[in-house]
N, C-alpha and C positions, 0 to 999 in steps of 0.2 A: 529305556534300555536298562537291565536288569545284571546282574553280574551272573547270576542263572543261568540265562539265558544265550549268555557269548562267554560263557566260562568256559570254554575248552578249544582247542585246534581247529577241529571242523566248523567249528560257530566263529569262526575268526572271519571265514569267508560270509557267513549270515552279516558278520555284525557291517562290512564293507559294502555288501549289496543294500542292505538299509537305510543307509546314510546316502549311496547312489541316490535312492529310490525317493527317498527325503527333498534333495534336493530338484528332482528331476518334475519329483510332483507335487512343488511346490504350489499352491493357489496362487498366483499372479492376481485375480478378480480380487483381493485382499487389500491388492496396494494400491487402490484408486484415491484413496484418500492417504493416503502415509505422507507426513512430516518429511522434513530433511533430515530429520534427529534420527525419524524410524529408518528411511533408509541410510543411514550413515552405519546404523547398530547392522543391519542387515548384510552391508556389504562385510562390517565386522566379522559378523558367524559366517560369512561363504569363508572369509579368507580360513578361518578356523577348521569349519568343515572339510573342505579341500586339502587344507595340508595335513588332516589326519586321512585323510583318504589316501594322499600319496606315501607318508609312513605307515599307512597298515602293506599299500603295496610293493612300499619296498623292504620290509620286515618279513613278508609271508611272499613274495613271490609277485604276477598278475593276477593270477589267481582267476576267476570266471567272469571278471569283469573290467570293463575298458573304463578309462577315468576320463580320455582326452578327452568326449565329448561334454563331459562334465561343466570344463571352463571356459566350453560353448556354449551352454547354457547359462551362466552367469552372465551373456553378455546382454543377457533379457534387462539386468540393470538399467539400461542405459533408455531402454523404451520403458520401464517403470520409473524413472524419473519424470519421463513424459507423461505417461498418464497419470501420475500425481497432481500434474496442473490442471486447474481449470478449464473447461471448453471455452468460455467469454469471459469478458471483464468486463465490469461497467465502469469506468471512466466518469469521473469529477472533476470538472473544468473550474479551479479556483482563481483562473489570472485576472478577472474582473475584478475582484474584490483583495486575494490575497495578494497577487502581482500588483495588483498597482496603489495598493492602499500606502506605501510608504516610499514611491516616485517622488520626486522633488519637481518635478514638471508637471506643471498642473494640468489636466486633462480634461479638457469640455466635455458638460455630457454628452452633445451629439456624437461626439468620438468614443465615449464611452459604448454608446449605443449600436453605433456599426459594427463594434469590435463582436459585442454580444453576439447580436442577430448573425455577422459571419460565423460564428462559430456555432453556434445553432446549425448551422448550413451543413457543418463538416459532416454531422450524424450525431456529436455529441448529444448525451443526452441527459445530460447531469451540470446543470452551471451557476455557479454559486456567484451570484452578479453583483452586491455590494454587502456593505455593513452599514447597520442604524446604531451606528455609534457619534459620539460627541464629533462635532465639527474642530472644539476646541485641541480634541488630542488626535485626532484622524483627520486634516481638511482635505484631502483630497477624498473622500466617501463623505462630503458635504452636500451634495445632490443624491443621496440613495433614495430619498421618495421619487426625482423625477428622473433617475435611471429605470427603476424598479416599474414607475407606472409607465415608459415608453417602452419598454422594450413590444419588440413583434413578434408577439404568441406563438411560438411553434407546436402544432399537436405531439403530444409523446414528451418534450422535452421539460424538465423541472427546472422553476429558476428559483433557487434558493438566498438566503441573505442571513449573515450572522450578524445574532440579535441578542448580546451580551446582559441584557434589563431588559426588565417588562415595557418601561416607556420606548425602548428598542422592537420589540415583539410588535407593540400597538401600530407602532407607526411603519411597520414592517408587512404586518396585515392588512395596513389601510389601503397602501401602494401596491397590492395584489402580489404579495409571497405568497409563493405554494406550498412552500419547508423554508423552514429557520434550522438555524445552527447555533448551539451554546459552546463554550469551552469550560476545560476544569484542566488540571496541569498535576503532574506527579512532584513536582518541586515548591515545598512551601516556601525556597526562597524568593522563586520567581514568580510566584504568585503575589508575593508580600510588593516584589519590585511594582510588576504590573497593573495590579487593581487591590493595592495596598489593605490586602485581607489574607486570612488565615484558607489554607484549601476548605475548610468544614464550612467558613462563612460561605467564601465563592461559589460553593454549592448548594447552599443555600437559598443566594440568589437566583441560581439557574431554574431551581425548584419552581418560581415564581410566573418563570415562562412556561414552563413545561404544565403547568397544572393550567396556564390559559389558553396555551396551545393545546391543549387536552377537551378543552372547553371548545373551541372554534373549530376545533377538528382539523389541526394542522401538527402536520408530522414535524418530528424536534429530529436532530442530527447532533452527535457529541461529539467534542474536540479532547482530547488527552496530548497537551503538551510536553516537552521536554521527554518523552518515553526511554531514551537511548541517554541523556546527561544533558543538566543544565548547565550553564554559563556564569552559576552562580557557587552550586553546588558538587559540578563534579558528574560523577558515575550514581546513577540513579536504581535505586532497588527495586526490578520491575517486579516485587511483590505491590509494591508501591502503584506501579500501574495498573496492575489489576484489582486493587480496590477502587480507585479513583474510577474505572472501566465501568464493574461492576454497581457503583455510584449513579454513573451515569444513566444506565440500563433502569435500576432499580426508579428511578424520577422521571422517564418515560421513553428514553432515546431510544428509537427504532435501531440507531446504528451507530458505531461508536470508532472515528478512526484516531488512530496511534499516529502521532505525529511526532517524530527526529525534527523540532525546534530548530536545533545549531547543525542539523546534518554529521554530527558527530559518530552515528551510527554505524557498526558493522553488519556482516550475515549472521556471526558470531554473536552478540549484543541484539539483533533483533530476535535471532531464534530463543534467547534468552525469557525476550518481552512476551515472544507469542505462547511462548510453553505455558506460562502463569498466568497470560489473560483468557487462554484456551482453556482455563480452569473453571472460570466462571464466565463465562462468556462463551456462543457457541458461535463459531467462523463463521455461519452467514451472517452474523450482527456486528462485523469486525471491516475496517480500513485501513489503510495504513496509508500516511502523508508522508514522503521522504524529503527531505532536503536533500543536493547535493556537493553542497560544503566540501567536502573531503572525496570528492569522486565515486561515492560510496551507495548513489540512490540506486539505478540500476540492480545491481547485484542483491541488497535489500529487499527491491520488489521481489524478484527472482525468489526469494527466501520465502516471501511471505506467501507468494502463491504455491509455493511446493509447500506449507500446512497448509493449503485449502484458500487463503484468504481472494474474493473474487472483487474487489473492488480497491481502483486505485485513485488516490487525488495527484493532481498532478497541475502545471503551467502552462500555456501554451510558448514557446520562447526561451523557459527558463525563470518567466517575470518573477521577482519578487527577490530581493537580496536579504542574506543574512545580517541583521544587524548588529551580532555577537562577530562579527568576522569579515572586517574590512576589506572588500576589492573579491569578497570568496564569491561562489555564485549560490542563490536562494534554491526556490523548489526546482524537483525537479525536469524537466522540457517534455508536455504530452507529446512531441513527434518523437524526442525518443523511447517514450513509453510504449506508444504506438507501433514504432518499427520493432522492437524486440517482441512485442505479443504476435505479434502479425508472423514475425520469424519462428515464431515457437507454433502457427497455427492456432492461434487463441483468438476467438471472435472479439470484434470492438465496434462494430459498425460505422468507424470512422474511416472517412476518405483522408488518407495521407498526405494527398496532393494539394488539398483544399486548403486542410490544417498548415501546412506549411505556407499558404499563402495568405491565410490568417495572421501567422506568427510573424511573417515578414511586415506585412501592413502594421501592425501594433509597435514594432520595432524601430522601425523608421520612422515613424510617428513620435517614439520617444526619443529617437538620435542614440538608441545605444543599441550595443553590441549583440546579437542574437545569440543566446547562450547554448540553443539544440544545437548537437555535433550534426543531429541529420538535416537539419533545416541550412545547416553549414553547406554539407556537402551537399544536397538536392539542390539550393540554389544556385552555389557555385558553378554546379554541372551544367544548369538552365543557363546560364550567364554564359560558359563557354560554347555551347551549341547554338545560341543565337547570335553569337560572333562569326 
């Protein structure tokens, strides 16, 4: 817009009908992929838009055009936030491995193995079923070879195993893994804690897997701890995650999920994370693992899938407690991953009804508390109707 061209009285009504016209023909097919960030800016400029529309018409009169329906059209917002998400999600079933790697009850493999194959049943189709790590610092992922080699082969479904060393990878491959899983972490304090190396070592090691997984023709999977703030460190510089991301990518990871460690996270704080790993990394190659520590998992996905991101890890139950935060609860609960995408019309092909009965058997098995609110209220409701 030109000052030429709405420089005078008559062009007063030109320059009104333009910004009408502006808004009314707006490309909607634009915003199938926008951010939260994008549409946040965007509602920005309607508000903008709009109130100079109403001060040009209440400076010059009505002049030849009607506004009200104007901020009938703005309320397209609200199905543009919808089609921002995703159609599906593919779902990463972590509570084999993540959930129960740090139980204090020790877990039989055969109960290990039901638990799997139930879950297999639900539809999942993504299950990360142990870790070939030390017996000495993990005992309860002390049977991962004879988890790993019993489970009942579902077609379609992947059973994966984080495989932190090579001597992990090997013995990972032996027992019939389909994908392994590495981690790297944006906090060199927590790295220093955990596998007492610098992040440039720890990736180094990963390196190791990934060039034999490379060799064997088995797909590697990245882990990026602490992405939202360590428990050592504080608020985490997600320029920091996205090198570590791009790290990951660069040594061969098909996929790379962002994991909130302490659940510390916000929408705020992850929109943060995803802006800069969005930079080098492109959203099909992205995850995101929540905790929910601070109540805060939900909303996060929510986040992640309005930039595009189509893949969630999640627990079945809630299993897996934070260990930065005593009594708080860990990852967080595929049923309520589940009911929220299913409410939002987002494919998953998981049977809800299943899964909660999955989550219940594992639960009581371990004699604690089921931490899905939905798994809460579905059973509850079961319990009261067969009274």
């Amino acid at each position: 817009m030109t000052a030429k061209k709405y420089g005078g009285k008559h062009n007063e009504n030109q320059l009104l009908s333009d910004l009408v016209n502006l808004v009314r023909c707006w490309n909607w097919s634009y915003c199938v992929n926008w951010t939260a960030e994008m549409v946040t800016v965007a509602l920005e400029c309607r508000t903008k838009i709009v109130s100079l529309i109403s001060g040009l018409c209440r400076q010059y009169g009505r002049l030849n055009v009607s506004t009200a329906s104007i901020r009938t059209d703005f309320r397209l917002y609200s199905s543009v936030a919808a089609s921002a998400l995703p159609r599906s999600v593919r779902l990463v079933e972590v509570g084999p491995r993540d959930g129960l790697q740090n139980e204090p009850m020790h877990v039989p493999t055969a109960v290990k193995l039901e638990f799997i194959d139930r879950l297999a049943a639900t539809g999942l189709k993504n299950i990360e079923a142990t870790s070939f790590v030390s017996a000495k610092w993990v005992p309860q992922m002390a049977d991962h070879s004879e988890v790993m080699a019993g489970i009942k082969r579902v077609d379609g479904v992947t059973y994966s195993a984080l495989t932190p060393n090579l001597k992990g990878f090997q013995a990972a491959v032996a027992a019939g893994a389909m994908e392994v899983a590495i981690f790297g972490t944006a906090s060199e304090s927590f790295c220093m804690k955990n596998a007492n190396c610098s992040i440039a070592v720890s990736l180094q090691r990963c390196e190791a897997v990934t060039i034999a997984a490379r060799e064997a023709g088995i797909r590697v999977r990245g882990y990026v701890s602490c992405v939202c703030g360590c428990p050592y460190e504080g608020a985490i510089d997600p320029k920091k995650v996205a090198q570590v991301s791009l790290s990951l990518k660069e040594l061969g990871c098909y996929e790379v999920s962002l994991g909130d460690t302490i659940g510390i996270g916000t929408p705020g704080s992850w929109s943060a994370v995803l802006t800069e790993v969005l930079q080098v990394l492109p959203v099909e190659e992205l995850a995101v693992h929540c905790h929910d520590t601070y109540g805060q998992a939900l909303p996060n996905i929510l986040t992640a899938l309005q930039a595009g991101v189509s893949v969630v890890d999640a627990s079945v139950g809630g299993l897996g407690g934070c260990p930065y935060a005593r009594g708080a609860s860990g990852n967080v609960a595929t049923e309520d991953v589940v009911y929220m995408l299913h409410g939002l019309n987002i494919h998953t092909g998981v049977d809800l009804e299943k899964l909660v009965e999955v989550s219940d058997f594992i639960c009581t098995y371990l004699k604690r508390p089921n931490m899905s609110k939905v798994s809460q209220a579905l059973l509850a409701s079961s319990s009261r109707v067969s009274k």
